[in-house]
KEPA-652035 format. One line per 10 residues: their letters; for each residue x, y, z of N, C-alpha, C, O. Coordinates in steps of 0.02 Angstrom, whole numbers, padded with zeros to 5 digits. Example, Ala and Ser with C-alpha at 12.3 -4.5 7.8 and 13.67 -1.06 7.14 Angstrom:
<recs>
AS	00660:-00284:00390:00615:-00225:00390:00660:-00165:00390:00712:-00166:00423 ~ 00642:-00112:00354:00684:-00053:00357:00645:00002:00394:00670:00057:00402;
</recs>
This chain:
<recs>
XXXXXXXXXX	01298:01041:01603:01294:01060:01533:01270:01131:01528:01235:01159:01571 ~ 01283:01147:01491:01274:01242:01471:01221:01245:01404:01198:01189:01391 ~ 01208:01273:01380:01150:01273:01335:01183:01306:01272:01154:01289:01220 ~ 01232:01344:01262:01267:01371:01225:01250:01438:01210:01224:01464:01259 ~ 01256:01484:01151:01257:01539:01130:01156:01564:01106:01119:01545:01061 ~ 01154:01579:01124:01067:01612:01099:01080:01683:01089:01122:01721:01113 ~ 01024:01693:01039:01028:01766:01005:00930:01786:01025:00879:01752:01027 ~ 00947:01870:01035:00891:01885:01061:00855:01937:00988:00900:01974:00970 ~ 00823:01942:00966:00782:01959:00911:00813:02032:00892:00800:02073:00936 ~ 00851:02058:00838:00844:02130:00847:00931:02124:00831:00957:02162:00789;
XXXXXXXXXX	00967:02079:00864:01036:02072:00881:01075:02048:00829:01057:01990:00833 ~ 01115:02049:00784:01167:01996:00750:01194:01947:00777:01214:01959:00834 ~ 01201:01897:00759:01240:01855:00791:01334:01876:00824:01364:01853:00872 ~ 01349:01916:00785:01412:01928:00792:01404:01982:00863:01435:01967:00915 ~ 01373:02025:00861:01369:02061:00914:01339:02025:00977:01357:02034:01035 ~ 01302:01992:00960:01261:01952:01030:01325:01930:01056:01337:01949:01114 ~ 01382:01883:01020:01435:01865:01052:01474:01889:01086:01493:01868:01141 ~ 01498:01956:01046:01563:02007:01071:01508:02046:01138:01534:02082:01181 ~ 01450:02035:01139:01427:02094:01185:01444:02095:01295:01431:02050:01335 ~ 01461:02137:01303:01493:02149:01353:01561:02122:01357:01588:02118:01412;
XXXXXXXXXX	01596:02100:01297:01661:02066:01312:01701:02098:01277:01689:02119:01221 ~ 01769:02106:01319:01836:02117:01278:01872:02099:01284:01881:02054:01326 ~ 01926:02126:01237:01979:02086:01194:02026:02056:01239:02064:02096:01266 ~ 02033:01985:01256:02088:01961:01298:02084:01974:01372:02130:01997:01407 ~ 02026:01957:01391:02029:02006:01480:02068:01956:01513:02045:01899:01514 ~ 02126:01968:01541:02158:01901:01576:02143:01899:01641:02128:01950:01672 ~ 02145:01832:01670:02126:01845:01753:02169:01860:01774:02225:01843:01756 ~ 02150:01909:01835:02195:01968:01865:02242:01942:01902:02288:01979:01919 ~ 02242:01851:01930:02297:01849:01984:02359:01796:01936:02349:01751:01896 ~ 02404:01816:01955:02450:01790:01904:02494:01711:01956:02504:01690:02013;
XXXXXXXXXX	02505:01700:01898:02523:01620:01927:02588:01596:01913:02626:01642:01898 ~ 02615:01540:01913:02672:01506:01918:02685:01447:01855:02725:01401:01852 ~ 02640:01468:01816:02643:01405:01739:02709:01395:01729:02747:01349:01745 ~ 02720:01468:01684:02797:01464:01640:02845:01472:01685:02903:01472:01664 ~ 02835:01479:01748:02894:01441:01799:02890:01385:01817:02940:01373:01851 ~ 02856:01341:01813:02856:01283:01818:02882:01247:01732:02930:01209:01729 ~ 02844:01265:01674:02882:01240:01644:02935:01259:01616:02961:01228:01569 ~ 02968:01333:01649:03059:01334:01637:03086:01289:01670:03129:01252:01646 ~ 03061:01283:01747:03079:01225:01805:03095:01166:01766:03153:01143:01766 ~ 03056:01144:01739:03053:01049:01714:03079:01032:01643:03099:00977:01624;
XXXXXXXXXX	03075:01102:01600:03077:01109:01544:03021:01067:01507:03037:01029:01461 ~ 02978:01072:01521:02932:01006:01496:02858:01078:01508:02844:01117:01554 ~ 02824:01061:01425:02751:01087:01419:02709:01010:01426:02733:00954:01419 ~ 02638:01028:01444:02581:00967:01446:02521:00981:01393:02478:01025:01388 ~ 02535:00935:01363:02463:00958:01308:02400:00898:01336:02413:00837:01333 ~ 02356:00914:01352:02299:00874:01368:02257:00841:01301:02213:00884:01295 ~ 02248:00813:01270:02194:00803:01210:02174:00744:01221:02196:00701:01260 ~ 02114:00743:01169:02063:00694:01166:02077:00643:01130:02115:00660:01085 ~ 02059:00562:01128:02086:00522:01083:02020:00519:01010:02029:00502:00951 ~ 01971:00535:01036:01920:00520:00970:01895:00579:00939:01845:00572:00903;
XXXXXXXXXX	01922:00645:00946:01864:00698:00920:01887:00744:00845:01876:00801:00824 ~ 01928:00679:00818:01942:00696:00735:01889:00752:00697:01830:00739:00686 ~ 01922:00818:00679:01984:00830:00633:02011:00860:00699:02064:00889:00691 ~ 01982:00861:00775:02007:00927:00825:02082:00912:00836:02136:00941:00827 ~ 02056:00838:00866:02121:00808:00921:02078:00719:00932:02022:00700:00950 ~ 02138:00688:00909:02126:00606:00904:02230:00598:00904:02282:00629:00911 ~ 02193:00511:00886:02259:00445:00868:02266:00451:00811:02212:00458:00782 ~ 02314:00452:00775:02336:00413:00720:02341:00347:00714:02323:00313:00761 ~ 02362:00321:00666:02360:00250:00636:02429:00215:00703:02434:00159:00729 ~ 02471:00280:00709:02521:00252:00771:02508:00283:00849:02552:00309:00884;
XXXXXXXXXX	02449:00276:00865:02437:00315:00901:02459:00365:00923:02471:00362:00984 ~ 02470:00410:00899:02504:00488:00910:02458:00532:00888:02434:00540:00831 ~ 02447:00559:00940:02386:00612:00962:02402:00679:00904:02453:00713:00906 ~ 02356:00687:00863:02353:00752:00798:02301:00788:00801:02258:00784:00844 ~ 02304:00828:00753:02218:00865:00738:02234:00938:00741:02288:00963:00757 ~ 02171:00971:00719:02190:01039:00722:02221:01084:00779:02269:01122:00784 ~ 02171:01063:00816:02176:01100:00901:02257:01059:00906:02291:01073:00955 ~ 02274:01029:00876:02341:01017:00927:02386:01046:00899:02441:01050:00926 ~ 02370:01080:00825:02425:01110:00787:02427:01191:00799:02472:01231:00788 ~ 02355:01203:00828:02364:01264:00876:02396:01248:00931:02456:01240:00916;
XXXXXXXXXX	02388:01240:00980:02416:01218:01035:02525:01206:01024:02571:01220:01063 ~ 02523:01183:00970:02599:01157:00939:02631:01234:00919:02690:01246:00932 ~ 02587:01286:00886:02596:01327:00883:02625:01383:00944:02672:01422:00944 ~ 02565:01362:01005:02587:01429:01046:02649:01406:01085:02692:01442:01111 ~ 02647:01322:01083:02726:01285:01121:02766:01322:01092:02805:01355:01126 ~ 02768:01327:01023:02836:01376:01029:02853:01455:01019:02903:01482:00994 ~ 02792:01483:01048:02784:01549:01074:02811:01542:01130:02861:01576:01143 ~ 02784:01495:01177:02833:01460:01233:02902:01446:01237:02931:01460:01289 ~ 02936:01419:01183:03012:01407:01190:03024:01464:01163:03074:01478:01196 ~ 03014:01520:01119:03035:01577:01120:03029:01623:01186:03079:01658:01193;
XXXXXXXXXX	02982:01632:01235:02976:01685:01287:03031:01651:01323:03083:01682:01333 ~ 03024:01597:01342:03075:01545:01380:03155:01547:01381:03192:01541:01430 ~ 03174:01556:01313:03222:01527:01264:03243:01454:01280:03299:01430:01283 ~ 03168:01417:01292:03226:01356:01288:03187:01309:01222:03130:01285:01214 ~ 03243:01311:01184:03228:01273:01117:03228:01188:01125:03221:01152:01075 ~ 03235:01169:01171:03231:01091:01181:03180:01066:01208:03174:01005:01214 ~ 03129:01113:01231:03073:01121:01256:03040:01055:01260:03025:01038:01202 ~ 03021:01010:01305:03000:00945:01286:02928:00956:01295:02905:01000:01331 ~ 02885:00906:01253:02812:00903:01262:02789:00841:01284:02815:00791:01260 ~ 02734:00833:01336:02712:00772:01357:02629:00799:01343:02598:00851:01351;
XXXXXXXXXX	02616:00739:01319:02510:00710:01311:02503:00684:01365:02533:00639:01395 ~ 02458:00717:01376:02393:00693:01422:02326:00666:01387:02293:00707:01356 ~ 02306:00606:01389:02234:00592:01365:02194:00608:01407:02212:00596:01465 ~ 02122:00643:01397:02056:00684:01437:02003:00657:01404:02000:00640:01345 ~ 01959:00653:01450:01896:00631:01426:01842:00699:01444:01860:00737:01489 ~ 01787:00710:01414:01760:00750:01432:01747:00762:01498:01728:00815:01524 ~ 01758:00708:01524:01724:00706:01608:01798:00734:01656:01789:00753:01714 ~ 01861:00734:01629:01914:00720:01663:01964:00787:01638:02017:00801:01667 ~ 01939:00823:01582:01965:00894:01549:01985:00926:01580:02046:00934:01590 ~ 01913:00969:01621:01911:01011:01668:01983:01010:01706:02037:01036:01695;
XXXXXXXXXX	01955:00963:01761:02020:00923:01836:02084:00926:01783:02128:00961:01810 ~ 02102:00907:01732:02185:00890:01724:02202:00975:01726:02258:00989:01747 ~ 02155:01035:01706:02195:01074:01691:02174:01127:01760:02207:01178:01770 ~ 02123:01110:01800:02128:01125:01874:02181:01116:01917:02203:01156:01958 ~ 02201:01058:01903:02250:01020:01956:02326:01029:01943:02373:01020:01982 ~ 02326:01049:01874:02397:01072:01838:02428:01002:01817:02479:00981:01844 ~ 02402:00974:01780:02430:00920:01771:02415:00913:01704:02437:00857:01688 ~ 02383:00947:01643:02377:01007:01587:02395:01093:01593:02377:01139:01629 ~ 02431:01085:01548:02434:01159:01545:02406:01201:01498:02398:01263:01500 ~ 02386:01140:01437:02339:01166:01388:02318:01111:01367:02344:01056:01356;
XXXXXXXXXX	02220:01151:01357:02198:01084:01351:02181:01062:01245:02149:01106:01216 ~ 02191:01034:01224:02175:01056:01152:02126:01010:01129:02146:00955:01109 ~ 02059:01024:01129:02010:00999:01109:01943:01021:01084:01941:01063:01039 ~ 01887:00996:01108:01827:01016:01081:01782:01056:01142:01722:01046:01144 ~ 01809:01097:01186:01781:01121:01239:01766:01175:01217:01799:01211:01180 ~ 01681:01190:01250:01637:01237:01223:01673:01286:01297:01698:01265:01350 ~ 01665:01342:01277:01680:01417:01327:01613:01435:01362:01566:01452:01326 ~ 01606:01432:01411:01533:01471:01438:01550:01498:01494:01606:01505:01519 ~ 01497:01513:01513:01514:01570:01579:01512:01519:01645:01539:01534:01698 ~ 01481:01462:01635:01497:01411:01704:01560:01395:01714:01580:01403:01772;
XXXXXXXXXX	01612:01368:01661:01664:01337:01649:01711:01393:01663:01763:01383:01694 ~ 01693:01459:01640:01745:01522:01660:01746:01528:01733:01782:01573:01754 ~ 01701:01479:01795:01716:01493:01862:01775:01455:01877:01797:01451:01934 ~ 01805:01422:01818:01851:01360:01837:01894:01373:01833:01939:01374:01875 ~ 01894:01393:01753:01951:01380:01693:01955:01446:01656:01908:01486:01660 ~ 02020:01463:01612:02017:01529:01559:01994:01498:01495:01977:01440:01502 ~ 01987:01527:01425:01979:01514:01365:02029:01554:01345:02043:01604:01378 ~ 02066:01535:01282:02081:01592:01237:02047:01596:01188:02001:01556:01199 ~ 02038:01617:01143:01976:01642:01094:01970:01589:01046:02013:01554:01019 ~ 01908:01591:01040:01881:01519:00982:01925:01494:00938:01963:01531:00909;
XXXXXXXXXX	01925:01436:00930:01969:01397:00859:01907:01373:00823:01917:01345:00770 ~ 01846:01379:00842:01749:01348:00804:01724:01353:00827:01738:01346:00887 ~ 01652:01372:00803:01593:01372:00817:01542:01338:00788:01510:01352:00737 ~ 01534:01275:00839:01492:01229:00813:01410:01224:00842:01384:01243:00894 ~ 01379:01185:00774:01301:01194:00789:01281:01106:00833:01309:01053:00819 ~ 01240:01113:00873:01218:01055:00897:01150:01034:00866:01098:01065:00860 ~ 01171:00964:00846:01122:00923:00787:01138:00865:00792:01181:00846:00831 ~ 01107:00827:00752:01114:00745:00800:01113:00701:00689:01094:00710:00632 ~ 01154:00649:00743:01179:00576:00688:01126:00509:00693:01119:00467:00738 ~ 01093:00518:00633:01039:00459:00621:01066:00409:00567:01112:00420:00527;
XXXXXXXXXX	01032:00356:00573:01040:00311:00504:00985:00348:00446:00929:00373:00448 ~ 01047:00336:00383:00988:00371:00347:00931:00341:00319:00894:00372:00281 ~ 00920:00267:00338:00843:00259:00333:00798:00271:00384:00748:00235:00383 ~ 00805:00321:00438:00771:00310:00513:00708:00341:00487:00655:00313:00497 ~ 00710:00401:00452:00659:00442:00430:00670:00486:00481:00620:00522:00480 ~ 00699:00501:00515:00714:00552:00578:00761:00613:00536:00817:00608:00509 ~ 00712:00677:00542:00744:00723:00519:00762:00798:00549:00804:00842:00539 ~ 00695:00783:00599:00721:00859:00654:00675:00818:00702:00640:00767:00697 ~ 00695:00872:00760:00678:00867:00837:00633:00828:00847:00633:00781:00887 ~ 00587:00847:00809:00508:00816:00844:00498:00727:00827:00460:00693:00862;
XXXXXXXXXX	00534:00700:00773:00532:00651:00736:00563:00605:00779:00564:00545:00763 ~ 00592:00628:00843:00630:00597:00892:00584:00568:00958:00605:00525:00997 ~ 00515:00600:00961:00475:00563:01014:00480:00500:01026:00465:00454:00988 ~ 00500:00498:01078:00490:00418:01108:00540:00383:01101:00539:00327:01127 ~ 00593:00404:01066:00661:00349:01037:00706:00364:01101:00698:00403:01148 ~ 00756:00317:01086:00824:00320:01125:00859:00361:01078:00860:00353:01017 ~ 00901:00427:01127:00934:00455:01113:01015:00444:01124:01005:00393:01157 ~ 01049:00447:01125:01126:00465:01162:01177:00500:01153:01201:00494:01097 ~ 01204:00534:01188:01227:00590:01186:01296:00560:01230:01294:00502:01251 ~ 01374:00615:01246:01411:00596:01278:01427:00629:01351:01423:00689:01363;
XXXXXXXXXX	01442:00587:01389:01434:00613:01478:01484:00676:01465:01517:00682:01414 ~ 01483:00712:01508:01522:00774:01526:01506:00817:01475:01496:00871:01502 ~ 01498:00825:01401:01469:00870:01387:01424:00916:01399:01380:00912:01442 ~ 01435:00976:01353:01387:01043:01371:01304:01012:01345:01253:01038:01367 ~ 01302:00962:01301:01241:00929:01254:01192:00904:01318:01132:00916:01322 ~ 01219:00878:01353:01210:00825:01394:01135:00870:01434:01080:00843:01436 ~ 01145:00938:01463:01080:00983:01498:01053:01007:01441:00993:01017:01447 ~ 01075:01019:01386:01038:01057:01330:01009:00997:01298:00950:01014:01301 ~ 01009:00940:01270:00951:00893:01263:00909:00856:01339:00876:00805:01330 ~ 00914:00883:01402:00890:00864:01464:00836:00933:01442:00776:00920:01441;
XXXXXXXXXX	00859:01011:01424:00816:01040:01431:00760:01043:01364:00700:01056:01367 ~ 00789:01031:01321:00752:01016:01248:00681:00947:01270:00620:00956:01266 ~ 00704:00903:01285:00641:00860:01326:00613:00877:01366:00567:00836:01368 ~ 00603:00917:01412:00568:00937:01450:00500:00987:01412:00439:00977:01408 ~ 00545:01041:01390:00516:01095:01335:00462:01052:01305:00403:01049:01324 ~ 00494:01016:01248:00460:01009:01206:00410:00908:01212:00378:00876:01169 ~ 00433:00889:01300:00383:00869:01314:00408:00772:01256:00368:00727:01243 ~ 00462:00775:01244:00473:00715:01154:00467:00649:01196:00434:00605:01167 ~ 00492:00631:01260:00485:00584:01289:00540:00549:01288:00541:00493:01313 ~ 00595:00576:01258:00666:00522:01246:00674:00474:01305:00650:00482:01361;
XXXXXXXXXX	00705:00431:01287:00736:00373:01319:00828:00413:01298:00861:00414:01247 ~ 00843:00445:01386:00920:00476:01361:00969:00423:01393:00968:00400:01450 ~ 01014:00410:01341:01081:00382:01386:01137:00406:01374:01139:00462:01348 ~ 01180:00379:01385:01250:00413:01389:01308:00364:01361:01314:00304:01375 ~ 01350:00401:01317:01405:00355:01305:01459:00388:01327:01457:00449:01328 ~ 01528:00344:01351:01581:00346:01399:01630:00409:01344:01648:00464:01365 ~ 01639:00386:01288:01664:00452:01232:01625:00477:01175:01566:00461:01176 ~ 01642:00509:01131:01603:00508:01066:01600:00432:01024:01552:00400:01004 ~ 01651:00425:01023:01649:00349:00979:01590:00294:01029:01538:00265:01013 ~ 01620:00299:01079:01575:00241:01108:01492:00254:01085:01455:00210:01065;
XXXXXXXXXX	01473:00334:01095:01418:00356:01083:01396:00344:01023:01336:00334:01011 ~ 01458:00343:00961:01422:00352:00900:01411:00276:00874:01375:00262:00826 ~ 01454:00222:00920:01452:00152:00913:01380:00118:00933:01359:00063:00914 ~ 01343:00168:00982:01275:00157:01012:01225:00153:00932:01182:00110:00920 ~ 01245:00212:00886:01207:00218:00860:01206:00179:00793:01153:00175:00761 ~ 01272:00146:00768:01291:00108:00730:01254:00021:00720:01238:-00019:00676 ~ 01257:00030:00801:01249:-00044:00830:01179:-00062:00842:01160:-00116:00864 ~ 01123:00015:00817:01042:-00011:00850:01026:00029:00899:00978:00068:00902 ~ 01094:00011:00966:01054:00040:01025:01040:00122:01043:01025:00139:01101 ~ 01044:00160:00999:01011:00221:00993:01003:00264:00936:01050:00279:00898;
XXXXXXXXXX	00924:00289:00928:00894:00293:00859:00918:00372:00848:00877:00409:00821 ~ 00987:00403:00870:01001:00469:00853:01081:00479:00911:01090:00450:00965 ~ 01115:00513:00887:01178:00538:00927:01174:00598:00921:01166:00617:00863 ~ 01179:00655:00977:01140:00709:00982:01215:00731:00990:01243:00687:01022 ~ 01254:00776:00975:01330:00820:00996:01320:00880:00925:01282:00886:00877 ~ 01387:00919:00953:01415:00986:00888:01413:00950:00811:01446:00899:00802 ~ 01388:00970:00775:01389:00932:00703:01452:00921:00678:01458:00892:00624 ~ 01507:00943:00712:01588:00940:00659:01591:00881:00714:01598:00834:00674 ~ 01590:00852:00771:01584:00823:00779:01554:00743:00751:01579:00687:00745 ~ 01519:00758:00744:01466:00710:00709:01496:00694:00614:01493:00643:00579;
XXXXXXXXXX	01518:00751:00603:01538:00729:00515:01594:00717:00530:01614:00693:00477 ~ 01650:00715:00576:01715:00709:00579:01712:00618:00581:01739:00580:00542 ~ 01663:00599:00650:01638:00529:00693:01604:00495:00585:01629:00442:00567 ~ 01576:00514:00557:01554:00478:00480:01592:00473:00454:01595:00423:00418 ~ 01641:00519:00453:01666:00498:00381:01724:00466:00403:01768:00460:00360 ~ 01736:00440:00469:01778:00376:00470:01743:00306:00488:01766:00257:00517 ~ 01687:00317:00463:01642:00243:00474:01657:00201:00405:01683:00224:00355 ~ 01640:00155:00413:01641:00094:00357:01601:00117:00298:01618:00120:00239 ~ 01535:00134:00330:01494:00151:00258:01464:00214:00288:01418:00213:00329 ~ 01502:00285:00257:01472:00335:00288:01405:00348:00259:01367:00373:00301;
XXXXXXXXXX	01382:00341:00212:01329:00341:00171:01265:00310:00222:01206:00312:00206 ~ 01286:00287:00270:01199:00238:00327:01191:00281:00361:01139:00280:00393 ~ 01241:00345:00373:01214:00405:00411:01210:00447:00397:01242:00450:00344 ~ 01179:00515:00416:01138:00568:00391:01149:00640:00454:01109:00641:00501 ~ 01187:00680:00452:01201:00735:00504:01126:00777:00503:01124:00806:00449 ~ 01061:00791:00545:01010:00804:00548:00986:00870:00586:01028:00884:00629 ~ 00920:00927:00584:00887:00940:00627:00917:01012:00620:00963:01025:00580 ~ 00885:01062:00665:00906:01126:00650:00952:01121:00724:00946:01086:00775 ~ 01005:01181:00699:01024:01175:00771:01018:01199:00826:00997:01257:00824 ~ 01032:01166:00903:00986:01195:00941:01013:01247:00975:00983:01290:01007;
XXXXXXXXXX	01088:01239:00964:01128:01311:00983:01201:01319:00966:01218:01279:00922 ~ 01240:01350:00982:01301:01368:00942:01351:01375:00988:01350:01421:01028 ~ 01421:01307:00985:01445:01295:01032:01520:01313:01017:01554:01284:00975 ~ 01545:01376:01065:01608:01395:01013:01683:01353:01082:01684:01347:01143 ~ 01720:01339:01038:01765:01283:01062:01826:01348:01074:01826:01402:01045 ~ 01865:01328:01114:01923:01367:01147:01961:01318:01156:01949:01259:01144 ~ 02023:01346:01185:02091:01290:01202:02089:01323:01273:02085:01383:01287 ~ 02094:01260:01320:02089:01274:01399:02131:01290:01453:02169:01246:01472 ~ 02131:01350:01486:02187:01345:01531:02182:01370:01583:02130:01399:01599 ~ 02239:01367:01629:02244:01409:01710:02182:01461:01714:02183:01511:01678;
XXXXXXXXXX	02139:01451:01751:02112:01544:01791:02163:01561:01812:02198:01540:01767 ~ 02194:01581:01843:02230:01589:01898:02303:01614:01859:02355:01597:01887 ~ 02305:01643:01812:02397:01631:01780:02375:01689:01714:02358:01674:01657 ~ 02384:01770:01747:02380:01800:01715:02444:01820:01662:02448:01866:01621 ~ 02484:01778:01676:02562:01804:01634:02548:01744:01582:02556:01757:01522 ~ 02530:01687:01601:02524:01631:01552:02466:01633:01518:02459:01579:01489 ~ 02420:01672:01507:02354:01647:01491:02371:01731:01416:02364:01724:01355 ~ 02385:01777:01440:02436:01839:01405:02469:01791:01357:02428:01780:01312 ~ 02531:01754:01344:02576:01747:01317:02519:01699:01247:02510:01708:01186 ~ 02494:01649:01301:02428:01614:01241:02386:01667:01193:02401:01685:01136;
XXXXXXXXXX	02348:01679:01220:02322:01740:01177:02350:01784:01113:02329:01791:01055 ~ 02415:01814:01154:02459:01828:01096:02459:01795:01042:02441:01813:00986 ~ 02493:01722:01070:02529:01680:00993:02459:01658:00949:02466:01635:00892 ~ 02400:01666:00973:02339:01646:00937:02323:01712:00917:02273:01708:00881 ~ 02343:01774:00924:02317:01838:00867:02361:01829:00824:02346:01841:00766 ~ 02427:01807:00843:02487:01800:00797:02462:01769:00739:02451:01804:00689 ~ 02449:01698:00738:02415:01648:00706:02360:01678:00655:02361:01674:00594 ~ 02323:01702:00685:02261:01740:00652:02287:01796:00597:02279:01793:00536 ~ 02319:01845:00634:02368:01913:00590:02389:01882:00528:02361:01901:00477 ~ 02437:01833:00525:02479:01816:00488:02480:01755:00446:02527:01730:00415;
XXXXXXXXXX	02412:01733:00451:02374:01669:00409:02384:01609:00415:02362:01570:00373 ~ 02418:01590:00465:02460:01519:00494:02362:01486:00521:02340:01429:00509 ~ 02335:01527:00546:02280:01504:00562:02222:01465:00507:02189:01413:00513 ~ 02226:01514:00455:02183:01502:00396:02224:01440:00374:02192:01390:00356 ~ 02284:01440:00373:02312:01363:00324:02311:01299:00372:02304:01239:00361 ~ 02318:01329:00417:02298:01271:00482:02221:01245:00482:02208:01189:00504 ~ 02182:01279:00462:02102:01254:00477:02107:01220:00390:02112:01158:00386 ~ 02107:01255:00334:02116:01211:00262:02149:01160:00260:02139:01120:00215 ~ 02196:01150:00306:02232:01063:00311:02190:01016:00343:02205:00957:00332 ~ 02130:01028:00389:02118:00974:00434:02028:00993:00410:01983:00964:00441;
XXXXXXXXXX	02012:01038:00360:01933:01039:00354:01931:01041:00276:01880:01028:00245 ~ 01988:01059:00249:01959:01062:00174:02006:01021:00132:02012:01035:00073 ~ 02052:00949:00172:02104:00935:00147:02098:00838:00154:02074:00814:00206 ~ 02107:00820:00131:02118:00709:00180:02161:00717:00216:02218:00738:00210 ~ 02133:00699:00253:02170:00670:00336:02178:00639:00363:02119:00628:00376 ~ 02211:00595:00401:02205:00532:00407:02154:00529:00452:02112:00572:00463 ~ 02162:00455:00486:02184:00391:00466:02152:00364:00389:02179:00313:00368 ~ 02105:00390:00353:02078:00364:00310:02079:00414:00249:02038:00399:00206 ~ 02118:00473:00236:02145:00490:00187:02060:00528:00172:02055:00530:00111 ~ 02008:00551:00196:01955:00587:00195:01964:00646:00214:02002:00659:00261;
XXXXXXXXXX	01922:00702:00175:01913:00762:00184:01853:00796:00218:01797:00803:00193 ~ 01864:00808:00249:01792:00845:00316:01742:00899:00241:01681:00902:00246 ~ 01782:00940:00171:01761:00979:00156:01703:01000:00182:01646:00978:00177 ~ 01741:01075:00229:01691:01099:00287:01716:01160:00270:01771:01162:00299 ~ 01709:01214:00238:01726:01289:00239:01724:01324:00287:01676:01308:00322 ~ 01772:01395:00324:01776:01417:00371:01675:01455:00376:01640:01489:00339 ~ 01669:01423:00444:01608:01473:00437:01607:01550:00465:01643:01575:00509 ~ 01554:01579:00424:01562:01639:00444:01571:01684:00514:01610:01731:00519 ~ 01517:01655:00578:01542:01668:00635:01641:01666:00656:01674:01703:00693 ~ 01660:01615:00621:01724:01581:00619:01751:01635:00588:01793:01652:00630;
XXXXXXXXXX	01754:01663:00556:01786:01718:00484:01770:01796:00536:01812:01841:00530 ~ 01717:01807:00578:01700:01871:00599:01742:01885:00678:01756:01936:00710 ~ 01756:01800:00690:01780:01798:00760:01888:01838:00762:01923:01870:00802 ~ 01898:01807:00691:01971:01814:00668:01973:01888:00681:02016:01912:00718 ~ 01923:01928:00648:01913:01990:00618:01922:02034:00683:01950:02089:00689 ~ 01889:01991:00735:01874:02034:00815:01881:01995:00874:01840:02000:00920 ~ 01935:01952:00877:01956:01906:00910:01931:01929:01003:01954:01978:01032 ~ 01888:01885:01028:01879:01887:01112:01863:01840:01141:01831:01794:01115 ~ 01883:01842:01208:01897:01758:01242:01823:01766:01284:01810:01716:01318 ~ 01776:01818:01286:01715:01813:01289:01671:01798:01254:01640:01837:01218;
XXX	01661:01732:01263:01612:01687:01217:01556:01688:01250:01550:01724:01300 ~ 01493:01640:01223:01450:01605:01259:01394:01633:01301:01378:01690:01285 ~ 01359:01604:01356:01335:01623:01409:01344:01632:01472:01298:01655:01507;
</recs>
């Protein structure tokens, strides 16, 4: 787990981000992607099944969400460089634990989900530049009386395996000494089912996370999104190190997106709009980091 974005006193947030990074640096050794998928004619989209509004199921199980309508987007930046308009697409389901490996191993070619960018994950993998920047804060019942950090001594926490959360509440207990009882759930849902069900008095992940996981509960009203946050986790779409011609062509079709407002109507459909499966609206306004990132787009995020 990575700890996410920290700002040092003196700094803006916007600059702490962009600092030492520029625009689009692609890795220098170039690879064999878009020959492989001229080869097969077939792109791979990797996504998640539970992390609504990003990337989930529908009511027919068919994998949607924002990140996939980016991702749908640069596919056919793809059948244009390509020219092949018949371009087929295959899903991959990823779990946080299993992300990484599909798009190591080439068995994703893009990953479209809720993956935070940091400088550990850049020994692996590329980013192209943020689609959010989310705060990490945790899901209580709202009678727990649990309202920030400290109110958490001694409880069971749970959080989800392979996440970036997972060392950043390992290092938050230590620090501050709270005593949690930490466990782990297998996805977000399973995690947020921990907390539904009793067996843990808080679900610790990115807060769009967490309001996406409520407001498809039965009675969103028993939970309560809590706590200041403990850091700022900006999400990318995942791909090749290694594939400087392919990782170029991505980038592009996501300034494209940005330039020409396909981006802005894409985020108002899935944050300020009902969505399924339950016809609910996230009403979540672009945040400002989000609005400054468009402005000065770089695939240097994080730590």
């Amino acid at each position: 787990m990575h700890t996410g974005v920290f700002f040092r006193p003196g700094y803006s947030i916007l600059a702490s981000l962009l600092l030492g990074s520029s625009l689009f640096s692609p890795p220098a050794i170039a690879g064999a992607t878009l020959a492989k998928i001229r080869d097969t004619q077939t792109i791979t989209l990797a996504y998640r099944e539970t992390t609504a509004p990003f990337s989930y199921l529908d009511a027919d199980k068919k994998p949607i969400g924002f990140t996939l309508d980016l991702c749908s987007k640069i596919v056919d930046g793809v059948r244009r460089e390509l020219k092949l308009p018949q371009l087929k697409v295959n899903y991959l389901a990823v779990t946080p634990s299993t992300r990484i490996a599909a798009v190591t191993s080439g068995k994703a070619d893009l990953e479209c989900g809720t993956t935070t960018n940091n400088a550990e994950r850049r020994k692996q993998v590329a980013f192209t530049v943020p689609h959010f920047f989310a705060g990490v804060r945790m899901a209580v019942r709202a009678d727990s009386g649990i309202r920030n950090w400290a109110d958490l001594r001694g409880k069971r926490v749970v959080t989800t395996k392979g996440t970036t959360t997972v060392k950043l509440l390992n290092d938050r207990n230590k620090v501050r000494a709270l005593a949690l009882n930490l466990v782990d759930g297998a996805d977000h849902a399973e995690s947020f089912s921990m907390l539904e069900k009793g067996q843990a008095d808080a679900f610790v992940m990115d807060d769009v996370i967490l309001f996406g996981l409520r407001a498809n509960m039965r009675n969103p009203a028993d939970f309560v999104i809590v706590g200041d946050a403990m850091s700022v986790e900006p999400y990318a779409i995942m791909l090749s190190k290694d594939d400087a011609e392919f990782k170029t062509l991505v980038d592009r079709e996501m300034a494209n997106m940005e330039n020409d407002g396909d981006f802005r109507k894409i985020y108002n459909r899935w944050f300020m709009s009902p969505v399924p499966p339950k016809g609910k609206s996230m009403d979540m306004p672009m945040g400002y980091l989000l609005r400054d990132s468009i402005i000065f787009p770089t695939d240097k995020v994080g730590d």
